[in-house]
N, CA, C and O atoms as a Maestro MAE file, in Angstrom:
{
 s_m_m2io_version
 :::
 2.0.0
}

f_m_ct {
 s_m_title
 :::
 protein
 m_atom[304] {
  # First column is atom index #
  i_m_mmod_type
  r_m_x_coord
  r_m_y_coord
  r_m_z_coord
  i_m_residue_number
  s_m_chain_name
  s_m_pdb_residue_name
  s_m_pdb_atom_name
  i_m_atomic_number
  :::
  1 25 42.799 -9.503 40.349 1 A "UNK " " N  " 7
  2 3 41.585 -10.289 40.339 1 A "UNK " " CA " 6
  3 2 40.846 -10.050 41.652 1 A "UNK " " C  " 6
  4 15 41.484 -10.057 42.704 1 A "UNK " " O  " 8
  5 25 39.651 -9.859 41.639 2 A "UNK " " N  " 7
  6 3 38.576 -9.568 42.309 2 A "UNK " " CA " 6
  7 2 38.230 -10.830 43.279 2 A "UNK " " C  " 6
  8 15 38.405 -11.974 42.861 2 A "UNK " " O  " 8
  9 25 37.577 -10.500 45.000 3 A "UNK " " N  " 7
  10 3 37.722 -11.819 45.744 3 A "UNK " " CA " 6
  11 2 35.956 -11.731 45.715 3 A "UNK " " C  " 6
  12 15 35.530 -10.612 45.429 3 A "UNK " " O  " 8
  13 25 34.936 -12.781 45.979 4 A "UNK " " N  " 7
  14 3 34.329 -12.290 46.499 4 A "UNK " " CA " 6
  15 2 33.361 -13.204 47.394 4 A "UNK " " C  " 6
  16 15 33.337 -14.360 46.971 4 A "UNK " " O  " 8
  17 25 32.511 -12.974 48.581 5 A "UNK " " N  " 7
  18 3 32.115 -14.057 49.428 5 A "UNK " " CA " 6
  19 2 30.799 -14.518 49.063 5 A "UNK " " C  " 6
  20 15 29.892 -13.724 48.812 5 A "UNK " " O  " 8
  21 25 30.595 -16.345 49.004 6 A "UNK " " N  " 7
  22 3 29.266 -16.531 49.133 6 A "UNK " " CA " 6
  23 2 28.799 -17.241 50.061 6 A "UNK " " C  " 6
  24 15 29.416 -18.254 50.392 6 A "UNK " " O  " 8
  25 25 27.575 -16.873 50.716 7 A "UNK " " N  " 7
  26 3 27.243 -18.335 51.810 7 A "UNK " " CA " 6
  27 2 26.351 -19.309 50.851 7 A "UNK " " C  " 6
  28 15 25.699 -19.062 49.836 7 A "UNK " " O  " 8
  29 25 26.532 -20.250 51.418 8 A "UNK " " N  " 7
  30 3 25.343 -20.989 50.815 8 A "UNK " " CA " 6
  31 2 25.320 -22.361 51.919 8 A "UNK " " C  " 6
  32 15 26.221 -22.810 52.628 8 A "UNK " " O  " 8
  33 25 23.960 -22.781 51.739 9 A "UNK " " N  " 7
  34 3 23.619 -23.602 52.078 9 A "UNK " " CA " 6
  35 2 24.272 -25.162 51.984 9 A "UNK " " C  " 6
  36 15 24.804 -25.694 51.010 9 A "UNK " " O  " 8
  37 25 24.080 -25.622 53.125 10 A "UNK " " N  " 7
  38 3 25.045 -27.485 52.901 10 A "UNK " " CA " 6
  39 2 24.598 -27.956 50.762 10 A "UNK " " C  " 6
  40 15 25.275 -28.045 49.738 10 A "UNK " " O  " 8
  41 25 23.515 -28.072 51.026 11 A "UNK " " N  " 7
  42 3 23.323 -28.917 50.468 11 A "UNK " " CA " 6
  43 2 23.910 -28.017 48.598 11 A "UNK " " C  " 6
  44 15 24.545 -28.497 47.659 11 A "UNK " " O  " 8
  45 25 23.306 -26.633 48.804 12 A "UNK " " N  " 7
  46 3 24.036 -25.712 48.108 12 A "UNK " " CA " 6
  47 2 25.128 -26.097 47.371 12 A "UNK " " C  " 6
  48 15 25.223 -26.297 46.160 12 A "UNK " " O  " 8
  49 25 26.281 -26.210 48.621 13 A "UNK " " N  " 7
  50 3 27.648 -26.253 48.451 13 A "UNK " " CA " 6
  51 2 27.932 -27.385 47.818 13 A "UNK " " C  " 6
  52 15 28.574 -27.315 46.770 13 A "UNK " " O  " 8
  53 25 27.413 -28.939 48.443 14 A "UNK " " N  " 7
  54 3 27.525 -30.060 47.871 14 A "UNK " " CA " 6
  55 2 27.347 -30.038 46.285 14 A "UNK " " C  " 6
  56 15 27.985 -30.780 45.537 14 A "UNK " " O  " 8
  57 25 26.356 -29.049 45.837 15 A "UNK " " N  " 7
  58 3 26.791 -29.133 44.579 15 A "UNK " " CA " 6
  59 2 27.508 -28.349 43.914 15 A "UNK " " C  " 6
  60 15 27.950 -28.694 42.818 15 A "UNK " " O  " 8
  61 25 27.695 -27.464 44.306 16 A "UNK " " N  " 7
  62 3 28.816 -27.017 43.585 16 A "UNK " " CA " 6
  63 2 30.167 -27.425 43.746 16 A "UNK " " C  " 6
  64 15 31.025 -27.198 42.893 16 A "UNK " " O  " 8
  65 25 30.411 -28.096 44.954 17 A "UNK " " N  " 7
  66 3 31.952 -29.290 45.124 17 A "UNK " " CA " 6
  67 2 31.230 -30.435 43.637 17 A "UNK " " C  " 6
  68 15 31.951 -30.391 42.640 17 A "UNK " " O  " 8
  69 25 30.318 -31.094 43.537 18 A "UNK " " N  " 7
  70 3 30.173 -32.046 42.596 18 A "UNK " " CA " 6
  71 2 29.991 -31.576 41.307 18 A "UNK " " C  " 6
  72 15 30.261 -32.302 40.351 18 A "UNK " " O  " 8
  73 25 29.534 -30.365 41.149 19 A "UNK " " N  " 7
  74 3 29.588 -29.680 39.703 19 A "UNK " " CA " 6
  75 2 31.471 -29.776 39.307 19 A "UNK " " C  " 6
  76 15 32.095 -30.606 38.647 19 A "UNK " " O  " 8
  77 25 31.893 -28.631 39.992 20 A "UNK " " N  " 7
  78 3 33.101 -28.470 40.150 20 A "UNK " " CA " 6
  79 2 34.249 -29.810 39.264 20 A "UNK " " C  " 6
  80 15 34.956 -29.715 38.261 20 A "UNK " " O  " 8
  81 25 33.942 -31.117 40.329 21 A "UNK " " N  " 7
  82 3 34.929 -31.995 40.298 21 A "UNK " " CA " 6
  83 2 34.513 -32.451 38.708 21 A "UNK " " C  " 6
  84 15 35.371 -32.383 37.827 21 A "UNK " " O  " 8
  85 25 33.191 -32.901 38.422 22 A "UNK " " N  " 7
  86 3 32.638 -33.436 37.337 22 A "UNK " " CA " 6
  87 2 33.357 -32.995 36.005 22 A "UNK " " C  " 6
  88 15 33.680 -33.652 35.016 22 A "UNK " " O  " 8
  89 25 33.508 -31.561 36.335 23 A "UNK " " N  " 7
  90 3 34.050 -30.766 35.336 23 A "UNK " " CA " 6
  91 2 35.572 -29.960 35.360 23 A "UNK " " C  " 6
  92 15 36.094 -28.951 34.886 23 A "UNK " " O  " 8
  93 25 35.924 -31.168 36.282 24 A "UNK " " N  " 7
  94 3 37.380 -30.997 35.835 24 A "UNK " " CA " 6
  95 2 38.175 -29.464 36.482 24 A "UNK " " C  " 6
  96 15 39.216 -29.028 35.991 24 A "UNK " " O  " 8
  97 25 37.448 -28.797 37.649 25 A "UNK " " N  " 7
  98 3 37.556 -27.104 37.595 25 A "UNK " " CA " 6
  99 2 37.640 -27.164 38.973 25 A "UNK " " C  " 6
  100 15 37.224 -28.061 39.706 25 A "UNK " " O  " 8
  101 25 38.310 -25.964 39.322 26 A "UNK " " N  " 7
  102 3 37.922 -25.561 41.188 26 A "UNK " " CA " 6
  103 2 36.572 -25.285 40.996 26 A "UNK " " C  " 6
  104 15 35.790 -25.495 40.069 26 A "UNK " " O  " 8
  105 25 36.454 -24.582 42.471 27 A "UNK " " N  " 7
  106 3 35.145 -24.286 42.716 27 A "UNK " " CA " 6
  107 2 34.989 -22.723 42.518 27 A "UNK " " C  " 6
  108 15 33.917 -22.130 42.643 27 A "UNK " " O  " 8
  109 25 36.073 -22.196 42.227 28 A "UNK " " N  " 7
  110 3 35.684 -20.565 41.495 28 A "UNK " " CA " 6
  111 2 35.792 -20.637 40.614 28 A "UNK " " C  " 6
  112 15 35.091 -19.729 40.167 28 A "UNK " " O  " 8
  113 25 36.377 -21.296 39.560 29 A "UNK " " N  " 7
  114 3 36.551 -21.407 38.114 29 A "UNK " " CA " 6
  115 2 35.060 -21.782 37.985 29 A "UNK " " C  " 6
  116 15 34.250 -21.044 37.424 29 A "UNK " " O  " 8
  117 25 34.741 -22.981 38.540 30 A "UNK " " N  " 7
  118 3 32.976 -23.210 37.813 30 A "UNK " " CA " 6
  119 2 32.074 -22.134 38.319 30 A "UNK " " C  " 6
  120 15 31.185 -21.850 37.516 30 A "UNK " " O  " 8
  121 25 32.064 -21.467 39.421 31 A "UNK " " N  " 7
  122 3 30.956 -20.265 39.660 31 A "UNK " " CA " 6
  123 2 31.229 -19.434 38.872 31 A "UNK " " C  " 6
  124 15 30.279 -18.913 38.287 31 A "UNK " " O  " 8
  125 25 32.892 -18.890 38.475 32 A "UNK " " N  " 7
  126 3 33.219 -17.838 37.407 32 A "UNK " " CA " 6
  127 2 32.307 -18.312 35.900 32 A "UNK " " C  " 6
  128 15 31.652 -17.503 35.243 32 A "UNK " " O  " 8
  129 25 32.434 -19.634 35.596 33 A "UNK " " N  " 7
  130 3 31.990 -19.632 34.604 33 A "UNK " " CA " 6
  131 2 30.285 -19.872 34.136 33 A "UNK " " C  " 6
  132 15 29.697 -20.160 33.094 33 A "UNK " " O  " 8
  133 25 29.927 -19.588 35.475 34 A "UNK " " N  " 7
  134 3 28.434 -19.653 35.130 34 A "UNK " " CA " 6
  135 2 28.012 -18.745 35.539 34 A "UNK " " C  " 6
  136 15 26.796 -18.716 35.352 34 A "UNK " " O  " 8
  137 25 28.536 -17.568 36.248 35 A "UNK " " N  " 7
  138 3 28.429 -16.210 35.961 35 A "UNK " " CA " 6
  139 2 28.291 -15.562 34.421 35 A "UNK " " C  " 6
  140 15 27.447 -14.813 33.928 35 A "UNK " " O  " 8
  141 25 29.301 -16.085 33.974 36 A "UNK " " N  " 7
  142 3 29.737 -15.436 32.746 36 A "UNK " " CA " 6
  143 2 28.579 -15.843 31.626 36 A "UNK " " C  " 6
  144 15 28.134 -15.207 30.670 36 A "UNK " " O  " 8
  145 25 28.243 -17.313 32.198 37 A "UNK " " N  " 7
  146 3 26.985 -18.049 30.946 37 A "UNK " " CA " 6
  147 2 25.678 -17.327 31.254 37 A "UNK " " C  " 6
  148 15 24.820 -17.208 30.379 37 A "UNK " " O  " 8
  149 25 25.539 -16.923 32.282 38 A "UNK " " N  " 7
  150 3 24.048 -16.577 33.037 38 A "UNK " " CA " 6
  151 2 24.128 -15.302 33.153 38 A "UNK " " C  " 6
  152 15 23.085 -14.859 33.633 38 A "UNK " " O  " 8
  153 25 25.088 -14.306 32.875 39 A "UNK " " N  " 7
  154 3 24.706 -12.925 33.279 39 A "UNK " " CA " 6
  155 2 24.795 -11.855 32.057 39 A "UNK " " C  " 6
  156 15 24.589 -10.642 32.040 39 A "UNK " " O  " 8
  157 25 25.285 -13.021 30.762 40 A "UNK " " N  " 7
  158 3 25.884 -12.171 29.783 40 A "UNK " " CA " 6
  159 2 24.046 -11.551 29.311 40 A "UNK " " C  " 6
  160 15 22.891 -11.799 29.657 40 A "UNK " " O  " 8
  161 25 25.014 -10.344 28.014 41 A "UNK " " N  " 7
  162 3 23.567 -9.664 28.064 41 A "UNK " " CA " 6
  163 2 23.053 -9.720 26.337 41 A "UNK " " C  " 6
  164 15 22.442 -8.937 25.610 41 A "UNK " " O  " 8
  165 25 23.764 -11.307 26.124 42 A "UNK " " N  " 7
  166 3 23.770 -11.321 24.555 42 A "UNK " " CA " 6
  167 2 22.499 -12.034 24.487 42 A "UNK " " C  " 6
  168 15 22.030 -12.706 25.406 42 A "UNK " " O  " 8
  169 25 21.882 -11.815 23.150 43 A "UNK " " N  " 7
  170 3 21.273 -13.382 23.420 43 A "UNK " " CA " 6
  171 2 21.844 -14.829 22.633 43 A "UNK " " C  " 6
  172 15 22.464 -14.619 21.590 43 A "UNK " " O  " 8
  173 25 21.718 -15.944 22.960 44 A "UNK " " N  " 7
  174 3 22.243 -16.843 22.313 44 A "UNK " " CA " 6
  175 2 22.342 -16.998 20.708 44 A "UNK " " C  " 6
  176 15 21.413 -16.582 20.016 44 A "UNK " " O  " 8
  177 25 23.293 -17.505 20.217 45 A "UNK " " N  " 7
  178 3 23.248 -17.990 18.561 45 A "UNK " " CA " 6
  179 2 21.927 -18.522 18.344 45 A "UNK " " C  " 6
  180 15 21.090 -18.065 17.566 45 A "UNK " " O  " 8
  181 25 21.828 -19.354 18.967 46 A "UNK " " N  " 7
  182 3 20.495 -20.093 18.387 46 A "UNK " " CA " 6
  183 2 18.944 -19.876 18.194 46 A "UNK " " C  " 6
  184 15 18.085 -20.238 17.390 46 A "UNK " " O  " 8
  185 25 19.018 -19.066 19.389 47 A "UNK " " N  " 7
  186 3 17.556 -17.911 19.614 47 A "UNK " " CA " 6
  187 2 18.363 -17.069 18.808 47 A "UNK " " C  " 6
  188 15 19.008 -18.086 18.555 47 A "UNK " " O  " 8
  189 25 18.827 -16.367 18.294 48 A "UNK " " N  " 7
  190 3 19.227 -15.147 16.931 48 A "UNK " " CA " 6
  191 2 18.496 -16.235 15.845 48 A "UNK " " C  " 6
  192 15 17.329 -16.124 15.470 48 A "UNK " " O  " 8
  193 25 19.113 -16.943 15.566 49 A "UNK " " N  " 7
  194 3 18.372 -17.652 14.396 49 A "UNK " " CA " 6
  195 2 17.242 -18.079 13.840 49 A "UNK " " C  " 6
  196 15 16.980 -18.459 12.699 49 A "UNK " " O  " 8
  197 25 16.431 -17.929 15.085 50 A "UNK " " N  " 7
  198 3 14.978 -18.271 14.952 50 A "UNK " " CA " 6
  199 2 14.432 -17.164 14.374 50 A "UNK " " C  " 6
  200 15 13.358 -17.366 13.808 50 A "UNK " " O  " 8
  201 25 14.911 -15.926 14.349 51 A "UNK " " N  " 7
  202 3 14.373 -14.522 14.017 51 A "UNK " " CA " 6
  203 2 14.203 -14.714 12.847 51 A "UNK " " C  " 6
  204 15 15.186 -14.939 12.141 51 A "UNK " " O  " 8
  205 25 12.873 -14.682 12.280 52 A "UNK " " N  " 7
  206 3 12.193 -14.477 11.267 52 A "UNK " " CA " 6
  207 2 11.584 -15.662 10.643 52 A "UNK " " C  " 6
  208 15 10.733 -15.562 9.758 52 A "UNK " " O  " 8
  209 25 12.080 -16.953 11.168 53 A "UNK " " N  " 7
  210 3 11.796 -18.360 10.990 53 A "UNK " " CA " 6
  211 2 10.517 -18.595 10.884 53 A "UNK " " C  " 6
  212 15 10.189 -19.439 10.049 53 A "UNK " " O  " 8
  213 25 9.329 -17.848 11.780 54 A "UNK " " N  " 7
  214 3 7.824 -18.570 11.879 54 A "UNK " " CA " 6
  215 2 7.192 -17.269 11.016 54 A "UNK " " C  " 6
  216 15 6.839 -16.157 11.410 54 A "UNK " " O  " 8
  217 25 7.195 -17.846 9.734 55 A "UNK " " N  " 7
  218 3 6.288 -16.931 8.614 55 A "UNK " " CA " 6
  219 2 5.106 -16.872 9.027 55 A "UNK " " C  " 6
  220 15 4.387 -15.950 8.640 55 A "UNK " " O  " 8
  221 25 4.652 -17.798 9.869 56 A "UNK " " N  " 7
  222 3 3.208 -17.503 10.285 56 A "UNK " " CA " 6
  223 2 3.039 -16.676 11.937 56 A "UNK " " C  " 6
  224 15 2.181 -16.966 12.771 56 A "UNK " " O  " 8
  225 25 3.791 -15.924 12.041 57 A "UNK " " N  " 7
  226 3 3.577 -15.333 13.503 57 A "UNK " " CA " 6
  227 2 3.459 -14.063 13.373 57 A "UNK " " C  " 6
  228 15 4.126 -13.153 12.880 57 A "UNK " " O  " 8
  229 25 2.078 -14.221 14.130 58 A "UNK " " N  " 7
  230 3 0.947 -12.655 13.498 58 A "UNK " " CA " 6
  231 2 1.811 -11.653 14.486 58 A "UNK " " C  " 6
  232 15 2.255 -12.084 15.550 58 A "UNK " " O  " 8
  233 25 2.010 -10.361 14.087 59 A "UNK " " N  " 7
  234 3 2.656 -9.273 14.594 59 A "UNK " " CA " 6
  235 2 1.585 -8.076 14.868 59 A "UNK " " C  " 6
  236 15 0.490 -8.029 14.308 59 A "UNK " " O  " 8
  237 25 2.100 -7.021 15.903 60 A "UNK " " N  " 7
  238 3 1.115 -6.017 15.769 60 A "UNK " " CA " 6
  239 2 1.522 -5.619 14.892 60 A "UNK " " C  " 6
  240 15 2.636 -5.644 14.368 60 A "UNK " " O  " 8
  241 25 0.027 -4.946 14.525 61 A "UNK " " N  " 7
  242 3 -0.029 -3.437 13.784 61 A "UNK " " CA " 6
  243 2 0.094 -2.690 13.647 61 A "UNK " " C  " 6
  244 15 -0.866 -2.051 14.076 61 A "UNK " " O  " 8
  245 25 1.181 -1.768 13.002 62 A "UNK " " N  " 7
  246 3 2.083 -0.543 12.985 62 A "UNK " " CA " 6
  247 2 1.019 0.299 13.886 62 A "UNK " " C  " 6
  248 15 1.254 0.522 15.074 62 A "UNK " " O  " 8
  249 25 -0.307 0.803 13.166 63 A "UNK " " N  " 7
  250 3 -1.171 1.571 13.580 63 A "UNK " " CA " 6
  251 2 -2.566 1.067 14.365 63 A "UNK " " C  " 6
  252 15 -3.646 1.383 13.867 63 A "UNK " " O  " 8
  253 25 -2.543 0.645 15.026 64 A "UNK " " N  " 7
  254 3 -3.607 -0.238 15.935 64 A "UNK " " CA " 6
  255 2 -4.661 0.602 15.976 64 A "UNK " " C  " 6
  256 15 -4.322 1.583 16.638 64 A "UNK " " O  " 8
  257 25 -6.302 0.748 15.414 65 A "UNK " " N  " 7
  258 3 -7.081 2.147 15.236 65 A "UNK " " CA " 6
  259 2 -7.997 1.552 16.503 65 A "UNK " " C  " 6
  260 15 -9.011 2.210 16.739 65 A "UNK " " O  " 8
  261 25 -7.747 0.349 17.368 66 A "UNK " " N  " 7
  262 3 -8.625 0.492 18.460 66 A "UNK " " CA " 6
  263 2 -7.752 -0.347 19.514 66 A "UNK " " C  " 6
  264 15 -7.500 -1.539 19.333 66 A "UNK " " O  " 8
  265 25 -7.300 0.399 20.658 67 A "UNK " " N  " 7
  266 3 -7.076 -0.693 21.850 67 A "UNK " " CA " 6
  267 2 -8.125 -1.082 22.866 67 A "UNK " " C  " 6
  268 15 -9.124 -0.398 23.088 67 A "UNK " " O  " 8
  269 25 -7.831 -2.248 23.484 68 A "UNK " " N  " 7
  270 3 -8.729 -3.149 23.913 68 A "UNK " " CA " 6
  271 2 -8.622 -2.179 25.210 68 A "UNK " " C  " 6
  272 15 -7.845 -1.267 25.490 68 A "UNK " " O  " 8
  273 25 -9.859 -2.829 25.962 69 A "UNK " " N  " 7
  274 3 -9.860 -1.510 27.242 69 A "UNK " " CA " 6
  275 2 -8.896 -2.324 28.515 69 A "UNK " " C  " 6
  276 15 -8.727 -3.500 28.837 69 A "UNK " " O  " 8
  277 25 -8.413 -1.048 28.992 70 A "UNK " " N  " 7
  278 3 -7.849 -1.903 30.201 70 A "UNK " " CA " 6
  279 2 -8.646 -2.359 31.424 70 A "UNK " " C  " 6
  280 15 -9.808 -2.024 31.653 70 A "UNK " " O  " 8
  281 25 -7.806 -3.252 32.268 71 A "UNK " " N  " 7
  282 3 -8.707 -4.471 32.808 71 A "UNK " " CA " 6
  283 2 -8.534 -3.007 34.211 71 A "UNK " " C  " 6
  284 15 -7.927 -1.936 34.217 71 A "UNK " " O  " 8
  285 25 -9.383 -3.695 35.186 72 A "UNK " " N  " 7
  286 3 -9.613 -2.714 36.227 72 A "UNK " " CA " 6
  287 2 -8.553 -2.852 37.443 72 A "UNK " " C  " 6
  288 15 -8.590 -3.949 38.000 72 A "UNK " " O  " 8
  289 25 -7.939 -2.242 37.772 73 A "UNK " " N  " 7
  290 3 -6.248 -2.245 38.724 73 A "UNK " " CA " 6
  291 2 -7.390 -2.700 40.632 73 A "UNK " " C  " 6
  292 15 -8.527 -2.300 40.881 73 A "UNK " " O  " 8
  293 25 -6.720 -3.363 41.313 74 A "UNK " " N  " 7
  294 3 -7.110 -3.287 42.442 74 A "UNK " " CA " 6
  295 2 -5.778 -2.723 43.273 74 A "UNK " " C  " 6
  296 15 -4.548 -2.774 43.277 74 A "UNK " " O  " 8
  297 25 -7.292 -1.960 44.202 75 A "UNK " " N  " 7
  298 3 -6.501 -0.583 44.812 75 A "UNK " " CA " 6
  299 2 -5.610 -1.607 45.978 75 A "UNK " " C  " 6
  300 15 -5.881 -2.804 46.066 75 A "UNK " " O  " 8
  301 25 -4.613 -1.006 46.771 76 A "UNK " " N  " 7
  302 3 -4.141 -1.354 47.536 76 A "UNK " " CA " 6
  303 2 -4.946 -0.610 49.578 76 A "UNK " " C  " 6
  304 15 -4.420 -0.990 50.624 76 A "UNK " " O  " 8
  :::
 }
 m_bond[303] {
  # First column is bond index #
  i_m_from
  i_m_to
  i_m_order
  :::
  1 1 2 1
  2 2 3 1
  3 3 4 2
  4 3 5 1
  5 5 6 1
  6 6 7 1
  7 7 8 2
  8 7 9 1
  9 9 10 1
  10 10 11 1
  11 11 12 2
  12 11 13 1
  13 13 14 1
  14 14 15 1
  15 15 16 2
  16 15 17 1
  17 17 18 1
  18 18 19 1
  19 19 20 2
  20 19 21 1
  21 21 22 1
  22 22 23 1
  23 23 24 2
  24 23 25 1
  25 25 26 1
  26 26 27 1
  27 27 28 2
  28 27 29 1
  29 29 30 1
  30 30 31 1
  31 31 32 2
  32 31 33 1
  33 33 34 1
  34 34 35 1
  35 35 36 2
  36 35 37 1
  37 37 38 1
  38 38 39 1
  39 39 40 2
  40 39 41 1
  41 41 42 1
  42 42 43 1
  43 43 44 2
  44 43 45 1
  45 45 46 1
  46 46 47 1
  47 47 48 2
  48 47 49 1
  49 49 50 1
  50 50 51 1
  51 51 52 2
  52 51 53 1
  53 53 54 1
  54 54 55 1
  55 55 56 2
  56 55 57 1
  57 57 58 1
  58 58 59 1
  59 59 60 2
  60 59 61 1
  61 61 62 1
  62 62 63 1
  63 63 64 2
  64 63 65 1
  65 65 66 1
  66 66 67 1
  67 67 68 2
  68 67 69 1
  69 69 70 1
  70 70 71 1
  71 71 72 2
  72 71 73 1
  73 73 74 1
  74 74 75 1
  75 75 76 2
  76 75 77 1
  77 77 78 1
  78 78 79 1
  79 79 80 2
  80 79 81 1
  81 81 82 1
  82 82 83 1
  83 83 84 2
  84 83 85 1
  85 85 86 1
  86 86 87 1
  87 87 88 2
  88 87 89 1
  89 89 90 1
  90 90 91 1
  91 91 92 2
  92 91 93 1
  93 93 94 1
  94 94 95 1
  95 95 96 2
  96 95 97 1
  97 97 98 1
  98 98 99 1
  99 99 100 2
  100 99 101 1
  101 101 102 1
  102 102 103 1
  103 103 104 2
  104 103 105 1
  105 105 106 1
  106 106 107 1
  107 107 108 2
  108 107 109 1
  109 109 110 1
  110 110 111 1
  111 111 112 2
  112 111 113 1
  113 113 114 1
  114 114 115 1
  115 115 116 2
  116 115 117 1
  117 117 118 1
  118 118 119 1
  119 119 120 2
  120 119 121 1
  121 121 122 1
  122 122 123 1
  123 123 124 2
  124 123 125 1
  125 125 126 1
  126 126 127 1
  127 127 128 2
  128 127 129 1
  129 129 130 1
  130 130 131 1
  131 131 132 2
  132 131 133 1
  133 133 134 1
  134 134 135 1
  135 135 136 2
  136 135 137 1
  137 137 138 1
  138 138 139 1
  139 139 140 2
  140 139 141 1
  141 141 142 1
  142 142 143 1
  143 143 144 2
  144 143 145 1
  145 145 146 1
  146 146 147 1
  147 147 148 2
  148 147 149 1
  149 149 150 1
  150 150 151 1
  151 151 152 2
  152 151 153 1
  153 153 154 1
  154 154 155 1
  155 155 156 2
  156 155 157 1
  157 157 158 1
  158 158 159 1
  159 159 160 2
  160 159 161 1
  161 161 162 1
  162 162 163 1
  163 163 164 2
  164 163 165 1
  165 165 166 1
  166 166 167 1
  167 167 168 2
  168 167 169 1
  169 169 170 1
  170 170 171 1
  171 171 172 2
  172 171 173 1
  173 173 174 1
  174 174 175 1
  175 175 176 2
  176 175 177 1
  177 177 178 1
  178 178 179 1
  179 179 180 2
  180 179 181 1
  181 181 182 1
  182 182 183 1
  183 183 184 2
  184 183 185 1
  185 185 186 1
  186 186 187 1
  187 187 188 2
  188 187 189 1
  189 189 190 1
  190 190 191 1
  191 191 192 2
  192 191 193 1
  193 193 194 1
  194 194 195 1
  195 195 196 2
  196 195 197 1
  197 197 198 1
  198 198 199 1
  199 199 200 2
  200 199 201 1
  201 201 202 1
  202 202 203 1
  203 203 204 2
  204 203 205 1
  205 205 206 1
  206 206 207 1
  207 207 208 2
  208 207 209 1
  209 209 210 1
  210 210 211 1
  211 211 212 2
  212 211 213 1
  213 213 214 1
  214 214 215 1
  215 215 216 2
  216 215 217 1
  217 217 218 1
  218 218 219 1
  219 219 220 2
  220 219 221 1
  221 221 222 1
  222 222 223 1
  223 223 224 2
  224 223 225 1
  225 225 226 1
  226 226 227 1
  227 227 228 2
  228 227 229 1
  229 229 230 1
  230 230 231 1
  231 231 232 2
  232 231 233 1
  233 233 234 1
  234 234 235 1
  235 235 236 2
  236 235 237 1
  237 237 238 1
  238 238 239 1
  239 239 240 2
  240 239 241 1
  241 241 242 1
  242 242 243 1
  243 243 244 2
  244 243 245 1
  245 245 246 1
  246 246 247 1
  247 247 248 2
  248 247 249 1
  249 249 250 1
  250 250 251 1
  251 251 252 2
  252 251 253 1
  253 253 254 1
  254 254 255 1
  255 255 256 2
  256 255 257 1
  257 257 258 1
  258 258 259 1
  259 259 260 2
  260 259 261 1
  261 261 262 1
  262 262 263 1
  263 263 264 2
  264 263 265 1
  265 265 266 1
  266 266 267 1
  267 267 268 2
  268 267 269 1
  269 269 270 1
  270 270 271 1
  271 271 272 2
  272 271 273 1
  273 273 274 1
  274 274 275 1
  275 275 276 2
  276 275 277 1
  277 277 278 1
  278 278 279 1
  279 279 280 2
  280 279 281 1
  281 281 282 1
  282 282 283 1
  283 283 284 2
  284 283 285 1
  285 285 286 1
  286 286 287 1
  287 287 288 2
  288 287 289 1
  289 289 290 1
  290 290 291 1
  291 291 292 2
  292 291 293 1
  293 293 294 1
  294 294 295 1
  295 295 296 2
  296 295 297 1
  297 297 298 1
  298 298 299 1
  299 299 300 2
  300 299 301 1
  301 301 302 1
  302 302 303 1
  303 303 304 2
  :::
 }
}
């Protein structure tokens, strides 16, 4: 198992000691596990399910026969 360092700030830390205790966990078990909630690269069950749900949500057009003009870039 992998070590690894974080600083953080007082007030930072205070919560993650009160996350931690709330939930019953050390304090690497709860950062491990909100790594794992926050970095995964799935998307959730529940957003999957919405897919296809709003019959009324206008989509582009395979073949779009005019794009809108682009806006003007400022130079640096």
């Amino acid at each position: 198992m992998s070590q690894i360092t974080l600083y953080l700030d007082d007030a930072t830390q205070s919560l993650v000691e009160q996350a931690a205790q709330a939930n019953g966990v050390s304090k690497s078990r709860w950062v491990a596990n909100i790594i794992r909630k926050y970095a995964t690269q799935e998307w959730p069950k529940d957003c999957l399910a919405l897919a296809g749900s709003f019959t009324d949500f206008p989509l582009r057009e395979e073949n779009p026969t005019s794009l809108p003009a682009d806006v003007p870039r400022v130079g640096f």
